[in-house]
C-alpha positions as CSV (number, residue, x, y, z in Angstrom):
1,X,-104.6,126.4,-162.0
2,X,-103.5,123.7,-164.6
3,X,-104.9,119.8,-164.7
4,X,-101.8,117.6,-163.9
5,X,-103.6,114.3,-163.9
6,X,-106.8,111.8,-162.8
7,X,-107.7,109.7,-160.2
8,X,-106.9,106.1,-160.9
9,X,-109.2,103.6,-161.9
10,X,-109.4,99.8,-163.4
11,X,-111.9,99.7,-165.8
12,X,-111.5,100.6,-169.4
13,X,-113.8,103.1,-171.7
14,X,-114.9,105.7,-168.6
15,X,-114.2,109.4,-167.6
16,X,-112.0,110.0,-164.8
17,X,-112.1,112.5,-162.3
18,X,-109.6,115.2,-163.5
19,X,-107.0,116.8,-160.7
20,X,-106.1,120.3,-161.2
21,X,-102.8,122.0,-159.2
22,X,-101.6,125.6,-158.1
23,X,-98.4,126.5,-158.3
24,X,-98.0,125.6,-154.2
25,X,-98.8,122.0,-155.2
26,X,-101.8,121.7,-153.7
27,X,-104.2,119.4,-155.6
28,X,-107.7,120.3,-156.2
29,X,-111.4,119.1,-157.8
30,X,-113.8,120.7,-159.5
31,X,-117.5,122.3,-159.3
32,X,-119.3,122.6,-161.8
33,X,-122.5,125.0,-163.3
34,X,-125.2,123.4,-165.4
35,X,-123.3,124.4,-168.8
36,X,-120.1,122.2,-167.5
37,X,-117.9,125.7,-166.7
38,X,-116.1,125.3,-163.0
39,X,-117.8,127.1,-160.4
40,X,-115.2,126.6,-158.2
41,X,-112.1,124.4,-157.2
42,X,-112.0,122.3,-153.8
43,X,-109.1,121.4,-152.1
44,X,-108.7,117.6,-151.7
45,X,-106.2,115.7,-149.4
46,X,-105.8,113.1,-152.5
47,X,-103.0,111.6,-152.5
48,X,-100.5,111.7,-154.9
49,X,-99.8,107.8,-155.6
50,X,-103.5,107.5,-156.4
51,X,-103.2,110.2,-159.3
52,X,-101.9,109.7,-162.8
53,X,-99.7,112.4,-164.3
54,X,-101.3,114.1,-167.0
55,X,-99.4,117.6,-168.6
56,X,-102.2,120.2,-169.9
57,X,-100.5,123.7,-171.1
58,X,-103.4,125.2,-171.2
59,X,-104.4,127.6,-167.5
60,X,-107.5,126.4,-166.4
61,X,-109.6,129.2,-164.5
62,X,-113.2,129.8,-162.8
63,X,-115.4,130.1,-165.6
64,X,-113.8,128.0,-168.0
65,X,-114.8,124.4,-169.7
66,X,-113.8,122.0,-167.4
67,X,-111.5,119.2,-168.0
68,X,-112.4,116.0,-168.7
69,X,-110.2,112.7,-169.2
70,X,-111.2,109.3,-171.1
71,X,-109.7,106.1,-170.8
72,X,-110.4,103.7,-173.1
73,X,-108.7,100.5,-174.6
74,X,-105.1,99.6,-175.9
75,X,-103.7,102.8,-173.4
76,X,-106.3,104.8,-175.2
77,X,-106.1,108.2,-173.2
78,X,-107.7,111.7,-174.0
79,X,-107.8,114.6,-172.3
80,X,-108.7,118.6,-172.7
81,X,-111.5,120.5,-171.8
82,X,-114.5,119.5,-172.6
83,X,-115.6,121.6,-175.4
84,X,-112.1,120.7,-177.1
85,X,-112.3,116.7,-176.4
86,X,-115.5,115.6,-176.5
87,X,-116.3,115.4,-179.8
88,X,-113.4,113.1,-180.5
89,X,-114.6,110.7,-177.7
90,X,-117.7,110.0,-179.0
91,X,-115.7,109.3,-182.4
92,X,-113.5,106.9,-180.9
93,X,-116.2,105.1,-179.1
94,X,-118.5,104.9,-182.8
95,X,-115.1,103.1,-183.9
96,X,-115.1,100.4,-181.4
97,X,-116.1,96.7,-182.2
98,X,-119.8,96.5,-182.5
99,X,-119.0,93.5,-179.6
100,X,-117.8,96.4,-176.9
101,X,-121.0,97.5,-175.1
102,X,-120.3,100.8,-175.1
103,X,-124.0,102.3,-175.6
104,X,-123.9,103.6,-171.5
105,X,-120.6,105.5,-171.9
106,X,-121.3,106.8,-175.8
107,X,-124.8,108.1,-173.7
108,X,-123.0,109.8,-171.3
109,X,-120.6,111.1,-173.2
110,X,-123.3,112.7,-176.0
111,X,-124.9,114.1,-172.3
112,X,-121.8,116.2,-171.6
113,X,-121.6,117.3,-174.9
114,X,-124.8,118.8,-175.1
115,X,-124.3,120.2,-171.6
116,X,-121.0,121.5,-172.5
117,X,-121.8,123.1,-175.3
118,X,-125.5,124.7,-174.3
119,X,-124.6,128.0,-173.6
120,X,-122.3,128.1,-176.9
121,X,-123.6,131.1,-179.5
122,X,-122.3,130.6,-182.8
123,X,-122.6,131.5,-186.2
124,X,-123.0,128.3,-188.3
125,X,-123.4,129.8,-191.3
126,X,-123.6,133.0,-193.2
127,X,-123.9,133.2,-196.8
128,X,-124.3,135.7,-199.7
129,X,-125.8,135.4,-203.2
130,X,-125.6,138.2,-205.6
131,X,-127.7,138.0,-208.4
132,X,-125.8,140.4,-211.1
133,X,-128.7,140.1,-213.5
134,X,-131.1,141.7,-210.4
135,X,-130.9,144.2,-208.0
136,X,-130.8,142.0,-204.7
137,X,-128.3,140.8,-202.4
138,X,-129.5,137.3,-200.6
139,X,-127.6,137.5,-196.9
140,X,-128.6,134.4,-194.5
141,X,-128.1,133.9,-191.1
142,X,-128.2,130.6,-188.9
143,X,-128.1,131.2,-185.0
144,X,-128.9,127.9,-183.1
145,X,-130.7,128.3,-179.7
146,X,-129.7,126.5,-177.3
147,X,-131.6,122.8,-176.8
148,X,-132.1,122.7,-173.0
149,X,-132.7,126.1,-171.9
150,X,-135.3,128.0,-174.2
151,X,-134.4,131.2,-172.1
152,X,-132.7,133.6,-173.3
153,X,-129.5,134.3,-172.6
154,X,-128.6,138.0,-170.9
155,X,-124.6,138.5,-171.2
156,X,-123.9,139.9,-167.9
157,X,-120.9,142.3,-167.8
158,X,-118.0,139.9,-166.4
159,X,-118.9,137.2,-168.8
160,X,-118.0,139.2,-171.8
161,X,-114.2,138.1,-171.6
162,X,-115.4,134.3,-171.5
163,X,-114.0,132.4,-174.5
164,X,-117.2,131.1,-175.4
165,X,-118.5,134.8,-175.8
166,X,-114.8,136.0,-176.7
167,X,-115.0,133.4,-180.1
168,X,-118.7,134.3,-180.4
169,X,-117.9,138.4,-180.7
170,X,-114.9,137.4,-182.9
171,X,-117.1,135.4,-185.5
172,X,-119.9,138.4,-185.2
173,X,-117.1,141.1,-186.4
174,X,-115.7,138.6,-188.7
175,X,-119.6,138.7,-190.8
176,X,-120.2,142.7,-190.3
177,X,-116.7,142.5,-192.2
178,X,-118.2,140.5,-194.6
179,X,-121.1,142.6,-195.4
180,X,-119.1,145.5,-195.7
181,X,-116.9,144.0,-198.2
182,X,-119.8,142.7,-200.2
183,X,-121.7,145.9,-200.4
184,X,-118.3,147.6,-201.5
185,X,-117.8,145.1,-204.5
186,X,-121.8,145.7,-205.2
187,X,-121.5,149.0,-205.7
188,X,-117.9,148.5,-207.4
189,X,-119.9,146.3,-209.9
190,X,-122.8,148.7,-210.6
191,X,-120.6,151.6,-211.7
192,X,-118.6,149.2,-213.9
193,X,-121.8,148.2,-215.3
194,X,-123.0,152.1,-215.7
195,X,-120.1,153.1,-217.3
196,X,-120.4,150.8,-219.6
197,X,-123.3,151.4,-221.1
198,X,-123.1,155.0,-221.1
199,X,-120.0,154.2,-223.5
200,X,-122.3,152.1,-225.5
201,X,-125.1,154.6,-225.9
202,X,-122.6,157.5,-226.8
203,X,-121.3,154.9,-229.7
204,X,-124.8,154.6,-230.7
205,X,-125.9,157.5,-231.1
206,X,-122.1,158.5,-233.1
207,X,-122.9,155.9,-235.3
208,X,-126.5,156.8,-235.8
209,X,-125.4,160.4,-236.8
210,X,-122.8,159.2,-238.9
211,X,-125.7,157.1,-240.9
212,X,-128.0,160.1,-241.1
213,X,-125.8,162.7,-242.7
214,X,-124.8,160.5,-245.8
């Protein structure tokens, strides 16, 4: 199923209703879960005169963000899915003259955002401090729960291949990486160190002997 376009409609700065086809032609709308992913796709007897040609490469399937298209001013057209697009919506409407009332559709817009992106789980951050001088390693970790639903979330075993949870796993192995790497070049950093002095106390005690028996 790809999006090949959006229903028609006069006024400026507003969402459209995306169309989505299969490869019969058949045109089709979506329905949608509570964290903006399709549910489903509904046939629709739209016609095609009423639909404005869009191109998406990317295959759209149950499960995934759904799309969403802006229109806004000057031919102003945007369109992905909605974790991908969003974000530079509500940039182009902060850009507008402050004489555009555009406070209703920036609203709505920051709504799907936050829907869209609720069942997200990312890292934001991980960071390391070493402390050469001390023997301690400083790792933090920053995992945002989600805003509107305090539950937690229970992956169930089909929605481990989601891209959401794909990206999330991805980022996870990325920081065990990380760790590794960092305890390696610890320890790498301590026997450097050892050796070191080791050849500094053997000089010592050469050149104490070599004082004593003059």
């Amino acid at each position: 199923m790809r999006a090949v376009g959006f229903v028609k409609a006069r006024n400026k700065n507003s969402f459209r209703t995306p169309v989505y086809s299969n490869s019969e032609n058949e045109f089709f709308l979506h329905q949608l879960d509570e964290h903006y992913n399709i549910r489903s796709f509904i046939p629709t007897p739209i016609a095609e005169l009423t639909v404005t040609k869009i191109y998406l490469s990317k295959k759209i399937e149950i499960g995934n963000k759904a799309v969403i298209v802006f229109v806004g001013e000057d031919k102003y057209c945007k369109y992905d899915t909605a974790d991908f697009a969003i974000e530079e919506i509500i940039n182009y409407l902060g850009e507008l003259p402050s004489q555009n009332d555009t406070q209703e559709i920036t609203a709505q817009a920051k709504g799907i955002q936050k829907i869209a992106t609720s069942d997200r789980f990312v890292v934001d951050s991980f960071k390391v401090k070493m402390y050469p001088k001390k023997e301690q390693i400083t790792l933090t970790f920053d995992f945002p729960a989600p805003e509107i639903d305090k539950k937690p979330i229970s992956l169930k075993s089909h929605e481990s291949h989601m891209p959401a949870y794909a990206a999330a796993f991805e980022n996870q192995s990325r920081i065990e990486m990380n760790i590794e790497l960092t305890l390696k070049l610890r320890a790498n950093e301590r026997r450097s160190t050892l050796k070191t002095f080791n050849y500094q106390f053997k000089l010592g005690r050469q050149v104490h002997r070599s004082f004593n028996q003059r």
